[in-house]
N, C-alpha and C positions, 0 to 999 in steps of 0.2 A: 403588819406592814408589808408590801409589795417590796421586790427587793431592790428595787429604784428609792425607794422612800425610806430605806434604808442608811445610803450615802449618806453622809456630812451634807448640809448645805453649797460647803465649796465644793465637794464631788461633784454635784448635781449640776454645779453651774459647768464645770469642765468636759463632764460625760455626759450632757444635755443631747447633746446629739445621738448619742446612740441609745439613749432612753428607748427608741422600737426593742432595739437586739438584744438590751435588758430584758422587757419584756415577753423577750421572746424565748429566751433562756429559762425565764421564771413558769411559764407555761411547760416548758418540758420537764420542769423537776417536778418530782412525787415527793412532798414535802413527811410525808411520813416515811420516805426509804431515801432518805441524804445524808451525807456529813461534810462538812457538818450542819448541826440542826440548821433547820431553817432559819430560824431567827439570829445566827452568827453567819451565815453563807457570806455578809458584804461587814461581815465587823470589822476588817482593814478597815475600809472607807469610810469606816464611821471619826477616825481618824483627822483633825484638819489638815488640809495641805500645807498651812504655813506653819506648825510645829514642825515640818517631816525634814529631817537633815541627815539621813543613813537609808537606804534601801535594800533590803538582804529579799533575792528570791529564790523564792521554789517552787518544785514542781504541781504537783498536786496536793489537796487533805490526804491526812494520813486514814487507810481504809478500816482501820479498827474502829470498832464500833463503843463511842466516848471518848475517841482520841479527841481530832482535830477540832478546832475550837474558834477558827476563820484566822487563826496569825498561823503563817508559813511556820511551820518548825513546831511549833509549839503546844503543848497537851496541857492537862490537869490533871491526869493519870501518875501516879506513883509509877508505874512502869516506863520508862524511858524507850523510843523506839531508838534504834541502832543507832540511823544519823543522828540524832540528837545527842546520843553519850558520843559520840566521837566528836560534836561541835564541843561539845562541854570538856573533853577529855584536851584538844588543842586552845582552847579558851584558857586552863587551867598552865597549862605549858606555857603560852604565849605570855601573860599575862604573869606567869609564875605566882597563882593562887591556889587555892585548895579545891579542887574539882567541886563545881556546882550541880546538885541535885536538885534542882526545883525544875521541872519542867513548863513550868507556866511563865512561859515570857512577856507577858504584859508590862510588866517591867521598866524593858525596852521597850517598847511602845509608846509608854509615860515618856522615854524621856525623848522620841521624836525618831524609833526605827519605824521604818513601812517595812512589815512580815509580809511580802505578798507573794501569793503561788501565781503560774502561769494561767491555771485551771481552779476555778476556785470551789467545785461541785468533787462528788465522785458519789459512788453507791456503797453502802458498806459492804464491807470484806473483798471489794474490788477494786484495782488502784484503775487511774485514768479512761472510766468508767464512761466519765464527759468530756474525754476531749475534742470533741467533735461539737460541743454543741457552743462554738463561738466564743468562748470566753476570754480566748487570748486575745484577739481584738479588744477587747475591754483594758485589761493589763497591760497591752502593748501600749496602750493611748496613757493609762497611770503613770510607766514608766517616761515615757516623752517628755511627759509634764513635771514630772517629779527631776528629768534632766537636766529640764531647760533652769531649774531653779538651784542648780549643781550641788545635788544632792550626793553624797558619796556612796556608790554602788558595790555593794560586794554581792558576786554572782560565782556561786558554785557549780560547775556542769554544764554541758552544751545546753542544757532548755534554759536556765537562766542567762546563759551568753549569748542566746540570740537578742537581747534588751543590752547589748552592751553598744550600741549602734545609739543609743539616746543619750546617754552618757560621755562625759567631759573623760577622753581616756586619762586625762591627769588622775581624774579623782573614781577611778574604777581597780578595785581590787577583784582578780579573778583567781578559782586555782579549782583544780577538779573536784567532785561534790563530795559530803562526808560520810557517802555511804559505806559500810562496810565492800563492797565492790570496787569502790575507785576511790576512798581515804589515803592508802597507802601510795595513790601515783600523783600527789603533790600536795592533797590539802592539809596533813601533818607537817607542821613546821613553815606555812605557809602565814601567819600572824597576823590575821585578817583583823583581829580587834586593836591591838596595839597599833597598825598601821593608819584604820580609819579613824583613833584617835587623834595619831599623828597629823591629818588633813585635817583633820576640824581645829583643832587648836593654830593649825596655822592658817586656818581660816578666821580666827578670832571666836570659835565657837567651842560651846561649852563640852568637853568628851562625853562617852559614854561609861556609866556604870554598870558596866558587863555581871560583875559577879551576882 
């Protein structure tokens, strides 16, 4: 499938319009040198829109090759990259559970996170590989839409805080990313799951099962 044909049905109806710039994307990837594979590049959006009630982004796929798996963050690999044990390591803190080792966040996804990167392409062993080739136009429009239906935003890092402009600041948690580089300048101790529990429940809605 083309990766317009990809989308959920509701994607398609809300990113109809830039169905060319899909296209246009999908022409400059070399489906045999991407990550991730071809066939998960748009697996966010396979996602419907009206389950989606949490929004965590990131940057790019991760550029190991069998990491990235089209959810922002998230692997199948027994190997954990950095940011992800540090998400997992304040998850376990906040939350006060026993640090989780499962890499595979689908999970979350089941129960209504949108995992979305800025960039949803890269080339392996290259980080931000494609950032040129349009995709945040794409993302930026997910995020609008995903706003306007006040989704609660947790955005790590200046490339995710540029999308915080779509979002209800009531219900946006921000704090800097969990990279080993900028964890220790505010996102330990910052309680991004406990908190966006906190908004859903007083929004009448069901929290999330993080661990």
């Amino acid at each position: 499938m083309s990766l317009f044909e990809q989308l959920h049905p509701e994607w398609q109806v809300v990113l109809g319009k830039f169905h060319t710039d899909i296209d246009r994307i999908d022409s400059l990837i070399d489906s045999n040198s991407v990550t991730p594979t071809y066939s998960n590049i748009m697996r966010v959006f396979a996602q419907p829109i009206s389950q989606i009630k949490v929004v965590i982004v990131g940057q790019d796929p991760y550029p190991g090759v069998g990491q990235a798996q089209g959810l922002a963050f998230s692997v199948t690999s027994e190997v954990l990259p950095a940011s992800l044990k540090n998400i997992f390591r304040e998850l376990g803190d906040d939350l006060k559970l026993a640090e989780r080792i499962n890499g595979d966040l689908n999970d979350w996804a089941q129960q209504g996170v949108f995992l979305l990167n800025r960039v949803l392409t890269t080339t392996p062993g290259e980080s931000l590989a494609h950032a040129d080739y349009g995709w945040q136009k794409i993302t930026s429009e997910a995020a609008q839409v995903l706003g306007k239906r006040k989704s609660v935003a947790i955005l790590w890092g200046k490339t995710a805080q540029e999308l915080k402009i779509h979002f209800d600041s009531a219900l946006t948690i921000e704090s800097a990313h969990p990279s080993p580089l900028s964890a220790y300048r505010g996102f330990f101790g910052s309680k991004p799951f406990s908190r966006t529990n906190a908004l859903l429940i007083s929004r009448g809605l069901t929290p999330i099962i993080w661990a």
